[in-house]
MDAnalysis code that builds the backbone (N, CA, C; Angstrom):
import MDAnalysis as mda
import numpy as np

u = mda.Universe.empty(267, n_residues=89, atom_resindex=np.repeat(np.arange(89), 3), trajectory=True)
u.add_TopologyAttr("name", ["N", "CA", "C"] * 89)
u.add_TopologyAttr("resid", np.arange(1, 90))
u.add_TopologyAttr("resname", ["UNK", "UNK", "UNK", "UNK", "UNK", "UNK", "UNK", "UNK", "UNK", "UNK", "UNK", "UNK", "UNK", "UNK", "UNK", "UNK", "UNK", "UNK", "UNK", "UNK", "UNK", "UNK", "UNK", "UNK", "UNK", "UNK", "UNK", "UNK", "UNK", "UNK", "UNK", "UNK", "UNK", "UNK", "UNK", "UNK", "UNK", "UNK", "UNK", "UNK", "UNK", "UNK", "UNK", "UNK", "UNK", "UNK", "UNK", "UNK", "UNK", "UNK", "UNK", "UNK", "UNK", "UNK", "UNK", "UNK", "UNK", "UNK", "UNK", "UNK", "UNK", "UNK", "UNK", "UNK", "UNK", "UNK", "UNK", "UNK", "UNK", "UNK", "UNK", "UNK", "UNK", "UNK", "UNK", "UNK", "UNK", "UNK", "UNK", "UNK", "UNK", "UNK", "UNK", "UNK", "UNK", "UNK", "UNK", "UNK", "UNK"])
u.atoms.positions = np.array([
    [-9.188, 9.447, 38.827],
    [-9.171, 10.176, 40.072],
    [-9.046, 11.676, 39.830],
    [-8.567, 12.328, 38.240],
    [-8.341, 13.469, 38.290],
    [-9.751, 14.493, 38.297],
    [-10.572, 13.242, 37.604],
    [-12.245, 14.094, 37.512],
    [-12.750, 13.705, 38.890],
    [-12.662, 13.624, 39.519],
    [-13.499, 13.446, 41.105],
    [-13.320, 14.853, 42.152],
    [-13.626, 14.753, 43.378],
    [-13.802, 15.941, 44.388],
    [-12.793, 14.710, 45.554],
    [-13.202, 14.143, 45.347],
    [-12.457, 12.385, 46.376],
    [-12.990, 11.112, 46.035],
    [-12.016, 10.522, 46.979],
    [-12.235, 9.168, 46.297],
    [-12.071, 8.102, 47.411],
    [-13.218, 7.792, 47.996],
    [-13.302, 7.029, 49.267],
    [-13.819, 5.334, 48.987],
    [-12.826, 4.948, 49.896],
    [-12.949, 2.777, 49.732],
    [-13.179, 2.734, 51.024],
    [-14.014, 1.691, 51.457],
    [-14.072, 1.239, 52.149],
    [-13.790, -0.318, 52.311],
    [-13.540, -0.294, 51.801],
    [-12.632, -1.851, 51.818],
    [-13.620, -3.589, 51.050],
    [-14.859, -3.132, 50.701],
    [-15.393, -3.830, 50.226],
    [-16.453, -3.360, 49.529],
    [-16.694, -4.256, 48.296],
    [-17.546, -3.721, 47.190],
    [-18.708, -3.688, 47.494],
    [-19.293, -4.473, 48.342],
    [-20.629, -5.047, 48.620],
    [-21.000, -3.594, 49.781],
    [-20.212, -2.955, 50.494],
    [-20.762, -1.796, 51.030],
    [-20.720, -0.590, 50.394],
    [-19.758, -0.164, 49.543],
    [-19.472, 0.317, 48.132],
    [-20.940, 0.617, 47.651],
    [-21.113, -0.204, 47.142],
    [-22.384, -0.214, 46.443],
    [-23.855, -0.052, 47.164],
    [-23.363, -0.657, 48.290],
    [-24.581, -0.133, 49.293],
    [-24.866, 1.635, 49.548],
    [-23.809, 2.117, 50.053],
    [-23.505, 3.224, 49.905],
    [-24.180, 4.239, 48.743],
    [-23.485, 3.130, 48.029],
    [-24.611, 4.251, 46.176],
    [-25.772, 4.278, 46.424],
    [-26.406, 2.977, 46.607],
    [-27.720, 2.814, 46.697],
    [-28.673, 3.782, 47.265],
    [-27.849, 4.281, 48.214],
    [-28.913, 5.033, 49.240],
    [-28.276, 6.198, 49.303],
    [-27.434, 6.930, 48.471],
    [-26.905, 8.604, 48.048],
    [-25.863, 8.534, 48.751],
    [-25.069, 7.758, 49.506],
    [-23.778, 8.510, 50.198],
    [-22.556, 8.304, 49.357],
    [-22.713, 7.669, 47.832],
    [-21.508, 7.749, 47.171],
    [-22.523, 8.030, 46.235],
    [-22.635, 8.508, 45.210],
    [-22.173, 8.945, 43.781],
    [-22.400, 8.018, 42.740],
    [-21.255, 7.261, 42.791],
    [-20.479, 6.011, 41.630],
    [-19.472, 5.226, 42.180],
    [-19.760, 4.350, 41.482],
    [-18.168, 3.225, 41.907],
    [-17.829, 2.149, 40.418],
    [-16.593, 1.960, 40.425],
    [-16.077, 1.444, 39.273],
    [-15.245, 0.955, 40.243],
    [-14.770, -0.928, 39.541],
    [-13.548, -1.957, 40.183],
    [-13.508, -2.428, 39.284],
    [-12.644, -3.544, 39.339],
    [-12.459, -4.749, 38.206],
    [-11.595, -5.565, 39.034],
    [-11.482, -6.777, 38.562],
    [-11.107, -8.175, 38.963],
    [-12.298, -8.134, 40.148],
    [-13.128, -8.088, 40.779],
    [-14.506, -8.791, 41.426],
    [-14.819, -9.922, 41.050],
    [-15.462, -10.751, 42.013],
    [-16.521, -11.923, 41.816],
    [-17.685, -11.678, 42.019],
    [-18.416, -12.783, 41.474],
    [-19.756, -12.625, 41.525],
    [-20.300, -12.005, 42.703],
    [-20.129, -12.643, 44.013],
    [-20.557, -13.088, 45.023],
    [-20.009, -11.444, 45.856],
    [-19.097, -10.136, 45.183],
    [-18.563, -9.380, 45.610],
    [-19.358, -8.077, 44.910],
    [-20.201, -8.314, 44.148],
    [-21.409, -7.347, 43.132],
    [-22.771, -7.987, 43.072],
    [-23.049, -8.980, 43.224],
    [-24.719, -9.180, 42.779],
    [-25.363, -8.512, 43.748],
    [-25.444, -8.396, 45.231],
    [-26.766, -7.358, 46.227],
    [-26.584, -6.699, 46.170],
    [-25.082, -5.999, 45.711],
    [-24.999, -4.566, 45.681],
    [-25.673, -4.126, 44.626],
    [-25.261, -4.613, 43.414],
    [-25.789, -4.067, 41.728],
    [-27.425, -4.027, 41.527],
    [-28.038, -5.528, 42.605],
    [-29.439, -5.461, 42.204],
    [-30.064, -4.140, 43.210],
    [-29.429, -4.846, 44.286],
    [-30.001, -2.708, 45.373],
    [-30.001, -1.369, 44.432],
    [-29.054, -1.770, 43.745],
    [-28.566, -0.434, 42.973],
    [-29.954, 0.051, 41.773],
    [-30.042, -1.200, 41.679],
    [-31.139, -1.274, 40.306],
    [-32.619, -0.958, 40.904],
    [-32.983, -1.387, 42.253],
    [-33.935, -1.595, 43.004],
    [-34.215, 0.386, 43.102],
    [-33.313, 0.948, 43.556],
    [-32.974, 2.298, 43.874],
    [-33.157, 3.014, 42.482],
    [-33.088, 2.299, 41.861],
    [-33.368, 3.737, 40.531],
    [-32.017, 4.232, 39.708],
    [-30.687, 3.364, 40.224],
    [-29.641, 3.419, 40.089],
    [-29.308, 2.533, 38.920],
    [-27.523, 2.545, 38.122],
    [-27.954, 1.912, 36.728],
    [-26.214, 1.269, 37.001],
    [-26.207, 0.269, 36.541],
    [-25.014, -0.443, 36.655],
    [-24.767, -1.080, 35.082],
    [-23.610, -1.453, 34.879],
    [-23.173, -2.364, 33.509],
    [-21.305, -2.460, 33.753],
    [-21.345, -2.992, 32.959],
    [-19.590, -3.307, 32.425],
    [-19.047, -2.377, 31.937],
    [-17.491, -2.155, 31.906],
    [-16.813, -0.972, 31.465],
    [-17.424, -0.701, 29.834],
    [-18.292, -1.742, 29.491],
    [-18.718, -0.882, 28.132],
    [-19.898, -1.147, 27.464],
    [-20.175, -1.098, 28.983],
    [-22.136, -0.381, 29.030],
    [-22.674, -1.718, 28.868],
    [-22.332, -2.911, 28.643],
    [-22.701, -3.971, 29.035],
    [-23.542, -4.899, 29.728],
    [-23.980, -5.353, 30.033],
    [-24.713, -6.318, 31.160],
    [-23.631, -7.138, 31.855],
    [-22.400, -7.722, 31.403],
    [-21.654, -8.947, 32.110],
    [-21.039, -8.250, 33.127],
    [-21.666, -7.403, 33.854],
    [-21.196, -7.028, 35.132],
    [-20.813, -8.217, 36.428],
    [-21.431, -8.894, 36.470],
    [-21.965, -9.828, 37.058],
    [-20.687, -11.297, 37.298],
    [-20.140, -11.582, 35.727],
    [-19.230, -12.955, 35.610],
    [-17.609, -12.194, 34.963],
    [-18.485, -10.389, 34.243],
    [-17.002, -10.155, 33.527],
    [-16.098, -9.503, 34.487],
    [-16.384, -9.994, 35.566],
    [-15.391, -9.196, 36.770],
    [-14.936, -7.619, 36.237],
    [-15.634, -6.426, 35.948],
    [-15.618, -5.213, 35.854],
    [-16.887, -4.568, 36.081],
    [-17.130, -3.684, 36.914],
    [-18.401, -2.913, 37.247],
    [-18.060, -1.590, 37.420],
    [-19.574, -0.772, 36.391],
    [-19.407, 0.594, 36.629],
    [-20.881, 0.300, 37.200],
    [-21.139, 1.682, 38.446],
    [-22.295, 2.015, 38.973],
    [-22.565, 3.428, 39.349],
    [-23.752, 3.623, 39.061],
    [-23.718, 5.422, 39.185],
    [-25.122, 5.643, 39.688],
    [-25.341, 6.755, 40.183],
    [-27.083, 7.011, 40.115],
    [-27.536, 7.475, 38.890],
    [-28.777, 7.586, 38.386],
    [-29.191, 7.834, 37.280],
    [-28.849, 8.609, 36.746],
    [-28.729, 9.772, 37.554],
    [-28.235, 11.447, 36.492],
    [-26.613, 11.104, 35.920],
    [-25.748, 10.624, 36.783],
    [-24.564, 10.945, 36.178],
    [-23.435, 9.804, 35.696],
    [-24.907, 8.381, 35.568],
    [-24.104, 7.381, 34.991],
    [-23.511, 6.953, 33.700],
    [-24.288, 7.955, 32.693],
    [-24.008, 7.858, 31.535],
    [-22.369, 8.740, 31.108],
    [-22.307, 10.143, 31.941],
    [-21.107, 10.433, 31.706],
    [-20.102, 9.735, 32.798],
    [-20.168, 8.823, 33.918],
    [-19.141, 8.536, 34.355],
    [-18.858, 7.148, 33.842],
    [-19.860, 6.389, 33.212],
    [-19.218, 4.891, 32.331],
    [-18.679, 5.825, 30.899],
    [-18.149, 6.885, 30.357],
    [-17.568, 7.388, 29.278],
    [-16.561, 7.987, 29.827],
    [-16.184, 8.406, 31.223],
    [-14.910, 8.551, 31.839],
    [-14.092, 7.081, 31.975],
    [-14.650, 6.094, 32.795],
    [-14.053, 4.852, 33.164],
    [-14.082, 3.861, 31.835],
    [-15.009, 4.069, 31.451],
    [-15.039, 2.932, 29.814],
    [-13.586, 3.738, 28.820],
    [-13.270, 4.896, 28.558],
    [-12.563, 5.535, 28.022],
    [-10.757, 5.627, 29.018],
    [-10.716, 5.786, 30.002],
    [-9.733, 5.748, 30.855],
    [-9.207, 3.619, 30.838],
    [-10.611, 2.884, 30.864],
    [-9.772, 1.818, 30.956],
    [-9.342, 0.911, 29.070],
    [-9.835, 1.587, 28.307],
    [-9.883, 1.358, 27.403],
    [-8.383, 1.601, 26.617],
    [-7.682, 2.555, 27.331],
    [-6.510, 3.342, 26.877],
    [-5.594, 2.435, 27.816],
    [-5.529, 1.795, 28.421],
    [-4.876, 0.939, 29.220],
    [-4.305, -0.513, 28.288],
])
């Protein structure tokens, strides 16, 4: 939260990610999710030009209950903020 401008929830992942999809968020990172709480969001995301994976750049976004999502330009440095922040945990 210290690298951000804000940091807005709306109470579910599946609009979360909708949100990315179509520019009104940025990025989003959770963990403990289910499937059924990331798959339309992550594939919209992908559909959009947008890039999703696991805290460590991964594919098991999907079953490893952890998701990073970003738009293209600034997903590579924000999965090396959240992959690095949850890694130290």
């Amino acid at each position: 939260m210290r690298n951000t401008h804000g940091v807005r929830r709306l109470g579910s992942a599946a609009i979360d990610l909708a949100y990315l999809a179509c520019g009104r968020l940025d990025a989003f990172w959770e963990y403990s999710l289910n499937p059924w709480d990331v798959a339309a969001g992550a594939f919209i995301i992908e559909q959009a030009g947008g890039s999703v994976s696991d805290f460590s750049g991964g594919s098991n976004y999907l079953f490893g209950k952890e998701i990073v999502a970003a738009n293209a330009l600034i997903f590579d440095d924000f999965l090396d903020i959240v992959g690095g922040f949850m890694n130290r945990e």
